[in-house]
Structures are given as structure tokens and as C-alpha cells.
N, C-alpha and C positions, 0 to 999 in steps of 0.2 A: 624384248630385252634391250632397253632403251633406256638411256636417261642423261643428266646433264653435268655429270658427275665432271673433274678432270680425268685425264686416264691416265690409270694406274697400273700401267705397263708399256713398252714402247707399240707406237703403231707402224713406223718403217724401221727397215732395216738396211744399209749401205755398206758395202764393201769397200776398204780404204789399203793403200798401199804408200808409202814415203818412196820421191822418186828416186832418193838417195840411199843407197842398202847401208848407209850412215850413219841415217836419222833412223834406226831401227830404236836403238834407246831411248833416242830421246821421243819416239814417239809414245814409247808404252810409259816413260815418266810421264809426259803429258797427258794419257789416258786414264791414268791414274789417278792423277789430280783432277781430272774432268769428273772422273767416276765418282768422285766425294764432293764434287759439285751439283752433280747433277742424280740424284739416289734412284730415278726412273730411267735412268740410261743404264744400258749391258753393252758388254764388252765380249765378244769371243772370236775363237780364232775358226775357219775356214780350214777342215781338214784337207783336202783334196790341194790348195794352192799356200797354205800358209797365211791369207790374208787375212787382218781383222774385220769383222763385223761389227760394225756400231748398231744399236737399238736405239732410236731416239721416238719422242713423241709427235714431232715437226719437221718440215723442211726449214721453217726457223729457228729450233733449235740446232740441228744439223750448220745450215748457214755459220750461224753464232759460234762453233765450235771449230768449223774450218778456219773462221776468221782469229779465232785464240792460235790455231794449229800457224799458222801463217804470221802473227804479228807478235807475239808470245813468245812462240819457241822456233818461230821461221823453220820453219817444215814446210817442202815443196810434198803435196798430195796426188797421188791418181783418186779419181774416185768415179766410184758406179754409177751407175741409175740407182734413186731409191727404189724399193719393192713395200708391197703392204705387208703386215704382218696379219695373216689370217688365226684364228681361235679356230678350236672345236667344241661343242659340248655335249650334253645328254638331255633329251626331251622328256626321257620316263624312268620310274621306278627300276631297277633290275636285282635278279641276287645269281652269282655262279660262284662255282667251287675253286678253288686252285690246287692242284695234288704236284710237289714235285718230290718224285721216289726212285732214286740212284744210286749202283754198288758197283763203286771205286775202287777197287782194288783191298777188296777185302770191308771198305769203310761205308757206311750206309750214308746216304742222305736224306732229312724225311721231313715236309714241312707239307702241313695241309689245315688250307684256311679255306672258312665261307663272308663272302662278304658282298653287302645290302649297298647297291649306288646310288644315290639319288640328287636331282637335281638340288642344286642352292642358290640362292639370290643374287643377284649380278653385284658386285662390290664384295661379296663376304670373302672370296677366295675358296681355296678348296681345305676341305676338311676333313680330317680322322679321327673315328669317334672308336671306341673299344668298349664293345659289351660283351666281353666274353668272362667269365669267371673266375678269379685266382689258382685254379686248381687246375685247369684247360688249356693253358699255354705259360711256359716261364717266361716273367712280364723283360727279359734281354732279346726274347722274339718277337717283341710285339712292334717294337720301334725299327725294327729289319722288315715286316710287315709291311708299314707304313713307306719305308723307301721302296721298295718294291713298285707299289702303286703310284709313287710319285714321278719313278724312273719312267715308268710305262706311259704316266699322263703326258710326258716330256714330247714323248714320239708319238702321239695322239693315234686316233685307229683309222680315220679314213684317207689321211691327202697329208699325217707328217707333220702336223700343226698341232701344238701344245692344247692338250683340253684342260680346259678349266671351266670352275663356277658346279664344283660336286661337291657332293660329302658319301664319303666311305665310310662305313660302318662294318667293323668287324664284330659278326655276331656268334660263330663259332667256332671250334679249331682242333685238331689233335697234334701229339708231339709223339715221339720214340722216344724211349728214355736216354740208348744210346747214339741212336741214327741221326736226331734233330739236330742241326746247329742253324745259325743266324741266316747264311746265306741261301740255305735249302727254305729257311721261311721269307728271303725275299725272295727269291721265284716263284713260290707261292702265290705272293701277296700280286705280285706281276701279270703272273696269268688270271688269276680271280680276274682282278679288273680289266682285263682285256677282255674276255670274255663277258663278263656285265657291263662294262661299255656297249659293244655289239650288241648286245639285247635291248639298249636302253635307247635305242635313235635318234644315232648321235646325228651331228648336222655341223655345217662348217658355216664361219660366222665371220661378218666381216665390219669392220671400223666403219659407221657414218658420220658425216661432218654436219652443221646446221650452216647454213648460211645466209646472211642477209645482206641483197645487192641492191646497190640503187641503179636503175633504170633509166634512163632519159623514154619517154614514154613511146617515141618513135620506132624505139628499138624492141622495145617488150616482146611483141610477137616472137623476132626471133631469138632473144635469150631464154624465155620463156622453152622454145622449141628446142635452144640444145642444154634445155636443164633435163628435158622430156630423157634426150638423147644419150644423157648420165644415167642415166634408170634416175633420175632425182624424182621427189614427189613436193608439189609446190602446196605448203602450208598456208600462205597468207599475202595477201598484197594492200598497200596503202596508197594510197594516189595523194600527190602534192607539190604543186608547183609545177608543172611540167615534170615530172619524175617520177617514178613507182619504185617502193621499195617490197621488192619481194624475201620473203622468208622461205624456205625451202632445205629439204636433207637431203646430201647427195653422197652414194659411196665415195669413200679418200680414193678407194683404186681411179675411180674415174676424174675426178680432181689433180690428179697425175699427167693425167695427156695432156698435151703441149696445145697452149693459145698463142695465137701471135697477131690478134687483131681483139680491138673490141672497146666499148664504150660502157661494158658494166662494171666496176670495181664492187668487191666483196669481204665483207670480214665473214669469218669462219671459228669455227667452237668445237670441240670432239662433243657428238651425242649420244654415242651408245655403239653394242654392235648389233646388228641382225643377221637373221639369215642369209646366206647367198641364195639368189633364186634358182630355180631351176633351169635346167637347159643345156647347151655345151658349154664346154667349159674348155677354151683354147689357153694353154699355160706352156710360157717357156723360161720356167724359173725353176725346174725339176722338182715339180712339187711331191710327184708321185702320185700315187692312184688316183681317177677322178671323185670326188667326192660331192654328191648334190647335183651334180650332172647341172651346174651354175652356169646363167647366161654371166659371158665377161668373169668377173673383170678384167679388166685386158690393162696393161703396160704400155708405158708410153713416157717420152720425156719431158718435160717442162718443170713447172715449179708451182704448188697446192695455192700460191696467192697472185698466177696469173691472170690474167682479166678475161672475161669469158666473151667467144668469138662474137663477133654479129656481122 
């Protein structure tokens, strides 16, 4: 699940706070405006502390944006470590039921849908397709369906991370005549796909970057060794001049940890995501359950166009 598309969704995400409880306004005017600058940035707030979340693509985009925050609208910033932002998706076919049937106080609740998961192509986004029949559901439930499934992709099933790259097919359904309303068929549509997710092996998935560095050829050995050290995997090398330019894909999470020496400089490209490997998985970003039992990625601070140790 790879390719060399731009990304079309943010891959870190940063917690920001104004130092001034002043600049409160004026920071969410300027988020604002950022937000219609920038159509691949999210904005949300942090229920537990009240802080904004930024989603951005880059630690240069981010950069870029502190610097508007500061010279624009002079906003003094706290700001986190960035974090990656992990995917979920689904490996295989699935189909489950979703029954929600509740009596309220006299009043029924009754919404019961079956629906078909299946994988979809990286770029198309996730999708709901309705083959159910005119006569099987009144079509004001079908679209309470669909959020349903959407809510639930939100909170993904393994580790809390948004799945994406499905398509849901709703392929049958019953109503009450009097019991059904909108919200008993989003719960429906909710459980369905939480339970066809689960069947469908899911996997958590993680941003890789390509990168191409030049070498001074003395050094190779060891840049070569802490690309090893990334889990990176080295695609290709060109000798020239006294210099080697290596090409190689390395997870963003490990692109993260901090350099403070080195003689290889790098540009970098989003290339797609993959799976996280297998293994432990040490996470202190409350990710919630372990998912893939993943070696790394591990956290760490510096900046994605640091120059790599030797």
C-alpha cells in the first residue's frame, strides 16, 4: 500500500497552546485563516486539557505556520512534540449484522442492517454503496446508516486510529413500522462495521517517507547502518564523484528522533503507508490497545530534515 501520491491527509499531529490566555482569539482567527489556506490541515481541540490539535502534512509545513503564528499575528506559542498519525485498515472481505432493539419508556427503538466490508484502493477514500431495495429500508435511514459507519471508522478497532481505504456495502436491512427512527439505524450501521472490521484483519499502518541522501563515500558505511537502524530499507545507490547518493524509504515515526551530528543531508517525499511490523510495541501517546504487536515506532524529538548521524 504504497505509492507516490502527495498525502491526502495530515501525517503529524501537534498540540499548541497561546502563552498568553489573550491570544485565545486571536489564535483561533488565525486557525481559521490557516485552515482555508491550507485544505489538508485539521484543527481540533483536546478534550481532557482544552488544547488545539493541529494535523499538518510536515514538520515544514508546521514550521511555516508557527512562523505566520509569530510574525502575522505575534502569537507567543507552547508547542509539543510532533506525533505520527497512524491509519488502520482491512486486509479481507467481511459481512456482520448490526441489530439495535430498545424499549424506552413505552417507545421502541429498532434498526437492523447487514453490511459487506471490503477493501478499497489507497487514494479512493472510504465508501457507501446501498444495494438494498426500495421497499427494505425508508431511504431517511439509509444516510443515518452511513454515519453510523463513519463515526465508528473515526475510532478505528484496534489502537484508536481512524480506518480508512473501505467500502461498505449495505446489502440488506429490516425496519418497524413504528419502532424505527434515524438514530436506532445509526447504531446499527455502527455495530455492523465494527464487527466486519474485526472479521476483516484489520492492521495498523504507518506513513513512509522516500529519501534521497548524498553521501560523502567515507561515511556510507555508517549512514547506510543507521538507515538499517530506522527499519529503512535502501532502494538504490549511485557513486559519483567522491559521493553516493542513496535512495531509501524510511518510517516518518523514525525520521523524528533527533540528529545532532552528520555529514549526510536528505530531501524527503511522502510514499505511501505500510504496515507496522510486528513485535512490541512501546507507545507513550495513549494510543490504547496494542495493535500488530509493532516493533517501534518510538518517539523522539528533533526535526524530519535533520541530517543523519555518522
Amino acid at each position: 500500500m504504497s505509492d507516490s501520491d502527495p498525502p491526502t491527509r495530515p501525517l503529524l499531529s501537534v498540540s499548541i497552546q497561546p502563552v498568553a490566555d489573550d491570544d485565545q482569539k486571536k489564535l483561533a482567527h488565525a486557525l481559521s485563516r490557516l485552515a482555508d489556506e491550507n485544505p489538508i490541515m485539521t484543527v481540533s481541540t483536546d478534550s481532557t486539557d482544552g488544547r488545539v490539535i493541529l494535523g499538518v502534512t510536515s514538520e515544514s509545513q508546521l514550521e511555516s505556520m508557527c512562523d505566520q503564528f509569530s510574525r502575522e499575528y505575534e502569537i507567543e506559542l507552547l508547542i509539543d512534540e510532533p506525533r505520527v498519525i497512524y491509519v488502520e485498515t482491512i486486509q479481507r472481505a467481511s459481512e456482520a449484522e448490526g441489530k439495535y432493539i430498545r424499549q424506552v419508556g413505552g417507545h421502541g427503538n429498532y434498526g437492523h442492517v447487514k453490511l459487506r466490508l471490503e477493501p478499497s484502493d489507497s487514494g479512493c477514500g472510504n465508501q457507501f454503496i446501498n444495494e438494498t431495495k426500495d421497499s427494505q429500508i425508508p431511504a431517511e435511514f439509509i444516510e443515518h446508516v452511513n454515519l453510523g459507519i463513519l463515526e465508528a471508522a473515526k475510532l478505528g478497532i484496534l489502537a484508536g486510529y481512524e480506518m480508512v481505504n473501505f467500502r461498505a456495502i449495505l446489502y440488506d436491512s429490516s425496519f418497524h413500522p413504528e419502532d424505527s427512527n434515524k438514530m436506532a439505524f445509526k447504531f446499527a450501521g455502527s455495530i455492523a462495521f465494527k464487527e466486519a472490521a474485526r472479521k476483516a484483519f484489520p492492521i495498523v499502518m504507518e506513513p513512509v517517507m522516500s529519501i534521497e541522501a548524498e553521501v560523502p563515500e567515507k561515511y556510507l558505511n555508517r549512514v547506510v547502518g543507521e538507515m538499517n537502524d530506522r527499519r529503512g530499507r535502501i532502494e538504490g545507490m549511485e557513486h559519483r564523484n567522491g559521493s553516493v547518493t542513496v535512495q531509501a524509504t524510511i518510517p516518518l515515526a523514525e525520521l523524528l528522533r533527533s540528529s545532532k551530528h552528520g555529514a549526510a543531508s536528505y530531501q524527503m517525499r511522502f510514499a505511501g503507508y505500510e504496515p507496522v511490523p510486528h513485535g512490541g510495541w512501546n507507545r507513550d501517546d495513549g494510543a490504547g490497545v496494542t495493535a500488530n504487536k509493532p516493533d517501534g515506532p518510538r518517539t523522539g524529538r528533533g526535526s524530519a530534515s535533520a541530517e543523519l548521524d555518522t
